[in-house]
C-alpha positions as CSV (number, residue, x, y, z in Angstrom):
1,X,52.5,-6.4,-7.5
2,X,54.2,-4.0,-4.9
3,X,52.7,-3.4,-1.7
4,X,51.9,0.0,-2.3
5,X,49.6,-1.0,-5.2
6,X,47.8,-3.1,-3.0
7,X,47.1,-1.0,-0.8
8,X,45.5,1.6,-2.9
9,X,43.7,-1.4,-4.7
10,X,42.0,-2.0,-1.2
11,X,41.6,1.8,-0.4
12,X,39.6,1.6,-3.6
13,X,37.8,-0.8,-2.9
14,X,36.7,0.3,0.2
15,X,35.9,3.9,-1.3
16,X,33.2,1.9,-4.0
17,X,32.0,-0.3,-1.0
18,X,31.5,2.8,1.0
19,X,30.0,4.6,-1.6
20,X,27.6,1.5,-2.6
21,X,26.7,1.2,0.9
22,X,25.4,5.1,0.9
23,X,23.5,4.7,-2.2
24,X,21.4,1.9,-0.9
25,X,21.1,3.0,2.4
26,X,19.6,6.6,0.1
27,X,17.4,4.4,-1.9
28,X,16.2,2.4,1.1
29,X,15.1,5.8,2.9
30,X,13.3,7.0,-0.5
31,X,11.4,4.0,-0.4
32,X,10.3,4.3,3.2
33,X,9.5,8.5,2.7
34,X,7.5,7.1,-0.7
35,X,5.4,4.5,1.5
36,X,4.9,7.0,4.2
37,X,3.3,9.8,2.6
38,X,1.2,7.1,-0.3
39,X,-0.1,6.0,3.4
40,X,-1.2,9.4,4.8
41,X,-2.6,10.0,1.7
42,X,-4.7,6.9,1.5
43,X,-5.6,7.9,5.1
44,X,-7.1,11.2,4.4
45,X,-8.8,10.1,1.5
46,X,-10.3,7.3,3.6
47,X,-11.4,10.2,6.1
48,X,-12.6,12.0,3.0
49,X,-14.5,9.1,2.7
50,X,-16.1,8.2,5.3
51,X,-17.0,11.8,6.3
52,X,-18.9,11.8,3.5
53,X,-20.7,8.7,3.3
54,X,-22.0,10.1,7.3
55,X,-23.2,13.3,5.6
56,X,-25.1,11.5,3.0
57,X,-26.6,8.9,5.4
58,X,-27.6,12.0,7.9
59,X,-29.1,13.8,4.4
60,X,-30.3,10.6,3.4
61,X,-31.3,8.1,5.6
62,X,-34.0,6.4,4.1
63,X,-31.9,6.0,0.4
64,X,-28.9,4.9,2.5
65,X,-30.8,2.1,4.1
66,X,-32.4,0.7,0.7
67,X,-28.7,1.1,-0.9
68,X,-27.7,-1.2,2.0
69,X,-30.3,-3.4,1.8
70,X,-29.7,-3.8,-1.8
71,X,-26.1,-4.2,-1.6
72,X,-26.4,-7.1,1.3
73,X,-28.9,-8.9,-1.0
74,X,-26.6,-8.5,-4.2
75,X,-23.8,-10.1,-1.6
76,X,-26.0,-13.0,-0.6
77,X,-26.7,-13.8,-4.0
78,X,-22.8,-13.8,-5.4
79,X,-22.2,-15.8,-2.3
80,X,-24.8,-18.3,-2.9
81,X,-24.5,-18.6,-6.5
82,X,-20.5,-19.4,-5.4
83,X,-21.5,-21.9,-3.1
84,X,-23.8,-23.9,-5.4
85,X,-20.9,-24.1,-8.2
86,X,-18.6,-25.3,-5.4
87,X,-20.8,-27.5,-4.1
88,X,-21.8,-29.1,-7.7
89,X,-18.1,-29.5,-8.7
């Protein structure tokens, strides 16, 4: 093998390396664009959210309190019934 041909064997190699390198440094920022906005949107839908659960305690405060007292005793009683299986096994 001549010199020449090595050196173009190397040249290509560093034209695939080079060109590897861009591709995953492309899919790398893809992947950080796609987690950004998946973010933002989970943020305003939390916002969505909790805007409206305020409106519908303000509308309803009375309902909103007996939904949280239910929802506390329904809590208790998965925790409990948890804690006795543990405790018996």
């Amino acid at each position: 093998m001549s010199i020449e041909t090595s050196n173009q064997l190397i040249d290509r190699a560093a034209i695939a390396t080079d060109q590897a390198a861009a591709q995953a440094i492309g899919a790398a920022q893809r992947g950080v664009a796609a987690v950004r906005d998946g973010s933002h949107r989970a943020l305003d839908r939390a916002v969505q959210a909790s805007d409206s659960t305020v409106g519908y305690i303000r509308d309803e405060p009375v309902k909103a309190m007996l939904i949280a007292a239910a929802t506390g005793a329904a809590l208790m009683a998965l925790l409990g019934l948890f804690t006795r299986s543990r405790d018996r096994g």
